[in-house]
C-alpha positions as CSV (number, residue, x, y, z in Angstrom):
1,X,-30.2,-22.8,-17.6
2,X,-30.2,-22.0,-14.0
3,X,-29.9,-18.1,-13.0
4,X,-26.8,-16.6,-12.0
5,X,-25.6,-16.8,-8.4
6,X,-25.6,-13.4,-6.3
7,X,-22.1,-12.3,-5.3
8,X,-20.7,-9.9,-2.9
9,X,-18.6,-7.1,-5.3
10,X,-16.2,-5.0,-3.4
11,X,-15.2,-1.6,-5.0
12,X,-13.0,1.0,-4.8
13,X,-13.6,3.9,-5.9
14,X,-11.5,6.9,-6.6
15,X,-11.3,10.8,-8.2
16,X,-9.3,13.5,-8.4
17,X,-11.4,15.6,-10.9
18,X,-14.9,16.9,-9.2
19,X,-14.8,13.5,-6.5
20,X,-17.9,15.6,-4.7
21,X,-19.7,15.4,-8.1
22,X,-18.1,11.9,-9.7
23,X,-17.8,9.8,-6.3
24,X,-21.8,10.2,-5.8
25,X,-22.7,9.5,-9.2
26,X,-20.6,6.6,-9.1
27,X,-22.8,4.9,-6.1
28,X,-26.1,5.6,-7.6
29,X,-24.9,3.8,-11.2
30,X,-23.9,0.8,-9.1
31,X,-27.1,0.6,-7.3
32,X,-28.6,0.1,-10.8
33,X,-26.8,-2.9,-10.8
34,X,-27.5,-5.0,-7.7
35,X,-28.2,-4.3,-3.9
36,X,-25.7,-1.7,-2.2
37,X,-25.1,-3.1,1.4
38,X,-22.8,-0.4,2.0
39,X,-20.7,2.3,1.4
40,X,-17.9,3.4,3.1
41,X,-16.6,7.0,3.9
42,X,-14.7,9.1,2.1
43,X,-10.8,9.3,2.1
44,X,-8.6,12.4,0.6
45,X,-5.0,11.2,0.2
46,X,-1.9,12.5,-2.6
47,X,-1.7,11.3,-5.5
48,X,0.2,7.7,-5.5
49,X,2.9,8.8,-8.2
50,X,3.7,11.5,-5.9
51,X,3.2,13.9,-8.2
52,X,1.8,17.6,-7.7
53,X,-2.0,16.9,-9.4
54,X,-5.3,17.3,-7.3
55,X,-5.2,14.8,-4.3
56,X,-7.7,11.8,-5.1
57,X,-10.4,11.0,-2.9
58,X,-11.5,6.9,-2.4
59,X,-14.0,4.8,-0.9
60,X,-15.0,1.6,-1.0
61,X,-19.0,0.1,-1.4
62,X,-19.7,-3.4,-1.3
63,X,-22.7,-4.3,-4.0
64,X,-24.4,-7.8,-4.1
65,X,-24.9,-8.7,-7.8
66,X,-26.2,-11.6,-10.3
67,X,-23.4,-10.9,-12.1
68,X,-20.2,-12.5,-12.9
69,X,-17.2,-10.8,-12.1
70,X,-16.5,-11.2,-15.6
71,X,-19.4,-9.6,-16.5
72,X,-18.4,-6.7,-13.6
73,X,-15.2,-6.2,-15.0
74,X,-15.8,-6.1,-18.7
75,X,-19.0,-4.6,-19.0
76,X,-20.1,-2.8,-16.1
77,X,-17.4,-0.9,-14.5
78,X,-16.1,0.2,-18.2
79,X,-20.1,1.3,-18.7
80,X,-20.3,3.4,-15.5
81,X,-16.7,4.7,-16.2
82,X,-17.2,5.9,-19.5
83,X,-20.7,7.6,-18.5
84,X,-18.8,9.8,-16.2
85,X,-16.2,10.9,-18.6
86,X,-13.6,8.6,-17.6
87,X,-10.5,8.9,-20.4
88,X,-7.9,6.6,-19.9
89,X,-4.5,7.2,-20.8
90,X,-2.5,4.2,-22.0
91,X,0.9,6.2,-21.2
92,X,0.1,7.4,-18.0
93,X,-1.6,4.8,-15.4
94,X,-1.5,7.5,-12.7
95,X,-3.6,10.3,-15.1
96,X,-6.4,12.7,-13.1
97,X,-10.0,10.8,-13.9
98,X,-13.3,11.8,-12.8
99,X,-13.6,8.2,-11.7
100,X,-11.6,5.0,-11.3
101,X,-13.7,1.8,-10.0
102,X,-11.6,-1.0,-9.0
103,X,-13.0,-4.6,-8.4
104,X,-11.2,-5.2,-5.1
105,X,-12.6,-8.2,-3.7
106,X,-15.3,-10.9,-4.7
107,X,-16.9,-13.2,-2.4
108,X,-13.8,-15.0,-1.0
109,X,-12.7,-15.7,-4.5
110,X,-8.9,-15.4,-5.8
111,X,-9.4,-14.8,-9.6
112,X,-6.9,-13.5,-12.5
113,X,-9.8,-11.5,-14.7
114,X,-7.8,-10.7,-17.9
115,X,-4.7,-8.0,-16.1
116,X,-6.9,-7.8,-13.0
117,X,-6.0,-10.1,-9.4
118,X,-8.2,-10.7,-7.0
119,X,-7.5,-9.9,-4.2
120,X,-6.3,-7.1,-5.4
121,X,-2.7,-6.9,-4.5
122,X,-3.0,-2.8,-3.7
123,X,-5.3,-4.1,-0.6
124,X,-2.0,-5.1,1.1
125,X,0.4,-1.9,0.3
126,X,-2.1,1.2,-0.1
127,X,-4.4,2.7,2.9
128,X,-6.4,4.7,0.1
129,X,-8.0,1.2,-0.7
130,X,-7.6,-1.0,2.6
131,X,-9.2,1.8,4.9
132,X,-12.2,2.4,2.9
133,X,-12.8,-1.7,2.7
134,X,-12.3,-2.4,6.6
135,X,-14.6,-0.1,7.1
136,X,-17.8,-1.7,5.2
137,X,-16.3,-5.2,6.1
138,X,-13.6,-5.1,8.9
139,X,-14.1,-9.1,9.6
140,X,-13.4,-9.9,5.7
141,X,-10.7,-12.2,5.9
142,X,-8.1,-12.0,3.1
143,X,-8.3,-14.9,1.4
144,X,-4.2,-15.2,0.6
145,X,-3.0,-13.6,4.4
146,X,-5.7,-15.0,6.8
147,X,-5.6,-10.9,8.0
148,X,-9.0,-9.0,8.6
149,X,-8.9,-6.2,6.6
150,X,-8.7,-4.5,10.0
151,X,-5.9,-5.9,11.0
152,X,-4.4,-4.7,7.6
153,X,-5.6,-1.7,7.6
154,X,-4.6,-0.7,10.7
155,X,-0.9,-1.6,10.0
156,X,-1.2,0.3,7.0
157,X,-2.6,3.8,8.8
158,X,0.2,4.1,11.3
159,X,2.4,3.9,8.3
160,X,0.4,5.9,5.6
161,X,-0.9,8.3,7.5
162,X,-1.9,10.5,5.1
163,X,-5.7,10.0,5.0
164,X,-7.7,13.0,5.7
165,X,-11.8,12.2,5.8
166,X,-14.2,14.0,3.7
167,X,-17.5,14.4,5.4
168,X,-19.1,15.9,2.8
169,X,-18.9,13.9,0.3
170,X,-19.6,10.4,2.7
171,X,-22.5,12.2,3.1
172,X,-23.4,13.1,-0.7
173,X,-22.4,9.4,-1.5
174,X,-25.0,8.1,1.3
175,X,-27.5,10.0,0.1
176,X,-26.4,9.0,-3.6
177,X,-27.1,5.1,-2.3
178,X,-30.4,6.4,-0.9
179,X,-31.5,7.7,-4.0
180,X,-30.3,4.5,-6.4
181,X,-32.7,1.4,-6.6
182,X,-30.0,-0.9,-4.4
183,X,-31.2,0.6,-0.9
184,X,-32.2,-2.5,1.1
């Protein structure tokens, strides 16, 4: 049985309960699970629903992997998830969590992984996930559009502009990626 082939993962990632505290721990977990390449900044935006909870903050990192995204999807973002006290609430998608890790992209791959797309669709309508992935791959080209996630991203900024960056946290989630085996 040959081994399994190395992908490229991109994640986003997301909190609105302690994001200094959960965003960081997020990165290190993931670094126990392949290479980080890289890891975007952080992004504070309102909650999608438009409702009055504690703005989320995102970011993207881009992990390689001997994984399948199967395996990614069903085993290792629920794992990291639940470690950081992740409760998800069947009635409300749009519930606070300490942590919400998306698989966004894979490779160049368009996959259906049980209610999951890839692409994922949000990459097109949201700057809270386009603007953290343009910024660890900008010349990723979407595999449905033919756009760079640039090019999407910056469509989406001037009209979203509701992003406000989080230097403190970039910096606790760098250091996080540091810290975690992954570090090339």
């Amino acid at each position: 049985m040959s081994e399994p082939a190395v992908r490229r993962f991109y994640l986003s990632l997301g909190s609105n309960i302690e994001p200094a505290r959960h965003l960081p721990a997020a990165v290190k977990a993931l670094g126990q699970y392949g290479r980080i390449v890289a890891v975007s900044s952080a992004w504070e935006s309102p909650p999608a629903d438009g409702s009055d909870q504690a703005h989320y903050v995102n970011a993207a990192v881009l992990l390689e992997a001997d994984l399948s995204p199967e395996e990614f999807c069903g085993q290792v973002i629920p794992s990291i998830e639940a470690s950081l006290g992740r409760r998800r609430d069947p009635l409300d998608k749009y519930a606070p969590r300490t942590i919400d890790i998306d698989l966004s992209l894979v490779d160049q791959d368009t996959l259906q992984i049980g209610h999951r797309r890839i692409p994922d669709p949000d990459i097109l309508t949201r700057a809270f996930v386009v603007v953290p992935l343009a910024e660890i791959a900008p010349e990723y080209v979407h595999p449905q559009t033919g756009e760079t996630l640039q090019q999407i991203a910056r469509r989406l900024w001037l009209s979203q502009p509701s992003l406000v960056l989080r230097r403190e946290i970039t910096r606790e989630m760098n250091e996080a990626r540091a810290a975690s085996k992954g570090l090339p």
